[in-house]
C-alpha positions as CSV (number, residue, x, y, z in Angstrom):
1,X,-50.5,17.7,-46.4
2,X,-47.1,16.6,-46.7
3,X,-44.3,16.9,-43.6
4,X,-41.3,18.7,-43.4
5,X,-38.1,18.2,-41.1
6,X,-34.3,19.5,-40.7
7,X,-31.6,16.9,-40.7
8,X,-28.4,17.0,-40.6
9,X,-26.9,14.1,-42.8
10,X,-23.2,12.5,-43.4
11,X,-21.2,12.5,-45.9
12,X,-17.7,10.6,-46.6
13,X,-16.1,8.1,-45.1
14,X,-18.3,7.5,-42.8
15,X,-21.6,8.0,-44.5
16,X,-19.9,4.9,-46.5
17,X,-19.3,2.8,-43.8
18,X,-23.0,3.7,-42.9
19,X,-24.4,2.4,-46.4
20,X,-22.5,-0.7,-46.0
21,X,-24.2,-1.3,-42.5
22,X,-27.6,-0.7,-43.7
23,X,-27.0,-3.3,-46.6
24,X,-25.3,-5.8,-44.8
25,X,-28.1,-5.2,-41.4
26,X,-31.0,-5.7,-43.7
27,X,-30.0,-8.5,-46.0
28,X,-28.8,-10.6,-42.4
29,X,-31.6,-9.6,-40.4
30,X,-34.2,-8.3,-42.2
31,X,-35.5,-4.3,-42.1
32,X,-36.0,-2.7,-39.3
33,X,-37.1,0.7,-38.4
34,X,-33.7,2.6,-39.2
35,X,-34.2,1.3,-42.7
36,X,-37.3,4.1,-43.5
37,X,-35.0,6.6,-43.6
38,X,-31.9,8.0,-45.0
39,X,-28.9,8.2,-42.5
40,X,-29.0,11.2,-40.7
41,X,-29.1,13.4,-36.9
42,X,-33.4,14.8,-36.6
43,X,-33.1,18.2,-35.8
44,X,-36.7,18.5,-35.7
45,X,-39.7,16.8,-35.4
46,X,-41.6,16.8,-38.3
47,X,-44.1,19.3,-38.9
48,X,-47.2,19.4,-41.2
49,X,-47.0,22.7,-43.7
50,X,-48.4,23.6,-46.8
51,X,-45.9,22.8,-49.7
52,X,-46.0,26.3,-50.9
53,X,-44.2,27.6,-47.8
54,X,-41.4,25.5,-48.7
55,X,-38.8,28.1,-49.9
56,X,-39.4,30.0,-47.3
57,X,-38.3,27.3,-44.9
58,X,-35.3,26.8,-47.1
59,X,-34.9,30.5,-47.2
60,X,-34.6,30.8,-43.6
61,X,-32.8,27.7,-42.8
62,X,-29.7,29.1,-45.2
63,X,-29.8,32.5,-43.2
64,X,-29.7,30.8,-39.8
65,X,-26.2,28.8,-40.8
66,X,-25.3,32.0,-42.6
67,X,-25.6,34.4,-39.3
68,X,-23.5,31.6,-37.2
69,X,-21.2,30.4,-39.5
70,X,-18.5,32.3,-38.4
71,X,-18.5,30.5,-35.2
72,X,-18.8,27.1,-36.4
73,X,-17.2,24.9,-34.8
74,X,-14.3,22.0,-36.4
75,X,-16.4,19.0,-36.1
76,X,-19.3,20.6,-36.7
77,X,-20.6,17.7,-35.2
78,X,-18.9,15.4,-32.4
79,X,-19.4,11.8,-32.8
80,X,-18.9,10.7,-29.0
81,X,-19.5,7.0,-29.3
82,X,-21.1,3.6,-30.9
83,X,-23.8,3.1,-28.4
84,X,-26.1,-0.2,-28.2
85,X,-28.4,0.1,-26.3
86,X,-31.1,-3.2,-25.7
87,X,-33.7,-2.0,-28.8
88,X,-31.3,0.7,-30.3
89,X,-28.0,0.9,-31.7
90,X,-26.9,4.0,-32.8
91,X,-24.3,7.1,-32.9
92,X,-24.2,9.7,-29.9
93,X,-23.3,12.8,-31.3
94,X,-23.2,16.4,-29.8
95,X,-23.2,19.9,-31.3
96,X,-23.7,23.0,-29.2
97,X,-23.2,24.9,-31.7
98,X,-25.9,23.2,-34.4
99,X,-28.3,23.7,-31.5
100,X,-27.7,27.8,-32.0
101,X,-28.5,27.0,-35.5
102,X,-31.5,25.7,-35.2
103,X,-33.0,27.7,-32.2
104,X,-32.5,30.3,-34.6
105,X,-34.1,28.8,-37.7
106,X,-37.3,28.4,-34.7
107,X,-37.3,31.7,-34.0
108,X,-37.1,32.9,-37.4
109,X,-39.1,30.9,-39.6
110,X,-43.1,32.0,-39.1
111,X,-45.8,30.5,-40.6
112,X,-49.4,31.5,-41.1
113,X,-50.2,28.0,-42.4
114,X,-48.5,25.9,-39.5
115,X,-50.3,25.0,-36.6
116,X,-48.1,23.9,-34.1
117,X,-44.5,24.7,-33.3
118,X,-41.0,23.5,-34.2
119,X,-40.2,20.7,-32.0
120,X,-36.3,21.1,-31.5
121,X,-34.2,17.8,-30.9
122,X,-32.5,17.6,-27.8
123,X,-30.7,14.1,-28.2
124,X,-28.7,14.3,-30.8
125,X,-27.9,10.5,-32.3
126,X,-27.5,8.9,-35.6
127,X,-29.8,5.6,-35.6
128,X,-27.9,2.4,-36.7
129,X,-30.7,-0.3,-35.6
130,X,-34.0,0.4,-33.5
131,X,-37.8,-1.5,-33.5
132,X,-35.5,-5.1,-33.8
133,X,-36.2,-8.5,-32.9
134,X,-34.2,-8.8,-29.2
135,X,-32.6,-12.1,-30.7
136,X,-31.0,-10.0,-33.6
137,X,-29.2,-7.4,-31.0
138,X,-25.9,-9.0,-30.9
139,X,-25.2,-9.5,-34.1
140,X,-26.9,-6.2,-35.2
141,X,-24.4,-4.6,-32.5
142,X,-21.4,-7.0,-33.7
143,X,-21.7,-5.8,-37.3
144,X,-22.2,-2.2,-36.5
145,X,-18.6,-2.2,-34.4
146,X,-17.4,-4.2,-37.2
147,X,-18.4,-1.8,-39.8
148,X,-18.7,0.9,-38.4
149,X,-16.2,3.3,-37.3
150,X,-17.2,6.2,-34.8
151,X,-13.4,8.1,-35.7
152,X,-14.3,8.0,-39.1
153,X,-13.8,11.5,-41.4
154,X,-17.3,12.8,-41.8
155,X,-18.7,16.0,-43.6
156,X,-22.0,17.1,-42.5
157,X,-24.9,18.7,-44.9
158,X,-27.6,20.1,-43.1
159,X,-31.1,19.2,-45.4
160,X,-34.6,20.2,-45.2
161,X,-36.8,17.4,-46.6
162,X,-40.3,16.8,-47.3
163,X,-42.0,13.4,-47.0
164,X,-44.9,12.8,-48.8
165,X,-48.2,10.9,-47.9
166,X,-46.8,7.9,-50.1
167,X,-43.5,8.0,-48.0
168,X,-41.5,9.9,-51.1
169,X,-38.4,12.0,-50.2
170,X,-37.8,15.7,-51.8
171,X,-35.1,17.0,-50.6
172,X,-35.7,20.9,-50.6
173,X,-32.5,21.9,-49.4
174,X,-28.6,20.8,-48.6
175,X,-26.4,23.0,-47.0
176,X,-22.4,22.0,-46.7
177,X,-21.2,23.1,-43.2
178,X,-17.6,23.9,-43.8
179,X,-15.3,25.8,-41.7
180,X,-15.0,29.3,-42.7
181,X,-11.5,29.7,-43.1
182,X,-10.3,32.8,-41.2
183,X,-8.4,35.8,-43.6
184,X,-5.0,36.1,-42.7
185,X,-3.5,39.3,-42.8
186,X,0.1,40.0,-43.7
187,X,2.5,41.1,-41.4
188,X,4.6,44.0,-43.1
């Protein structure tokens, strides 16, 4: 039975400066665990599902952001800072607001065919480096302050994926969180 999970994922300059990091980390150091995946913030843990409940998931991921979106905050998402840490380097990031989001999508989206609950994320990071050989940490950590800017202009798509048992990506969903801009109204 395949897995599902929410992310939220960047996109612009600094999702850039991220594809440049991953490139230049593997080819000097080899992969490590941040390489398995696509850059991004776990909302959720993963969760088995059948694959037929998939646009149902999707359906009820888009009406949580909907419902809230008029509060939404500009950053959607904070990056607070480059943190390296002895076997993980990585972005802090924080988002009140996201965490609305997605106790909502918990609440909302039932399943007859899941057995166990959404597991909501409560530390919300963007993985640079983990699962590393100790001797690589400095220069790891050196190239991610040298490529990596935390200040960076960033978008953020909020994505629903399902990983297959051969480790496949299908990206169900992809949400852009923009600001809803606010109407205006004329002064006579």
């Amino acid at each position: 039975m395949p897995q599902f999970i929410v992310y939220a994922c960047p996109v612009g300059e600094l999702a850039d400066q991220l594809d440049v990091y991953f490139a230049k980390s593997r080819s000097m150091c080899g992969r490590n665990s941040a390489h398995d995946y696509m850059p991004h913030c776990m909302l959720t843990g993963f969760f088995a599902e059948q694959p037929s409940a998939a646009p149902n998931y999707a359906q009820r991921l888009q009406r949580s952001y909907k419902r809230l979106r008029r509060s939404q905050p500009d950053p959607v998402i904070a990056v607070k800072e480059l943190s390296c840490r002895d076997n993980w380097h990585g972005l802090e990031l924080e988002s009140d607001w996201l965490r609305k989001v997605m106790v909502d999508f918990a609440c909302t989206a039932t399943s007859a065919t899941r057995s166990t609950p959404l597991r909501l994320k409560e530390w919300l990071h963007l993985s640079l480096a983990y699962d590393f050989q100790p001797d690589q940490a400095e220069e790891l950590e050196l190239l991610a302050h040298e490529l990596v800017n935390p200040t960076a202009s960033v978008q953020w798509e909020l994505r629903f994926y399902q990983r297959n048992s051969d480790n496949s990506w299908h990206c169900h969903q992809s949400i852009k969180m923009k600001k809803v801009k606010e109407k205006v109204s004329e002064i006579p």
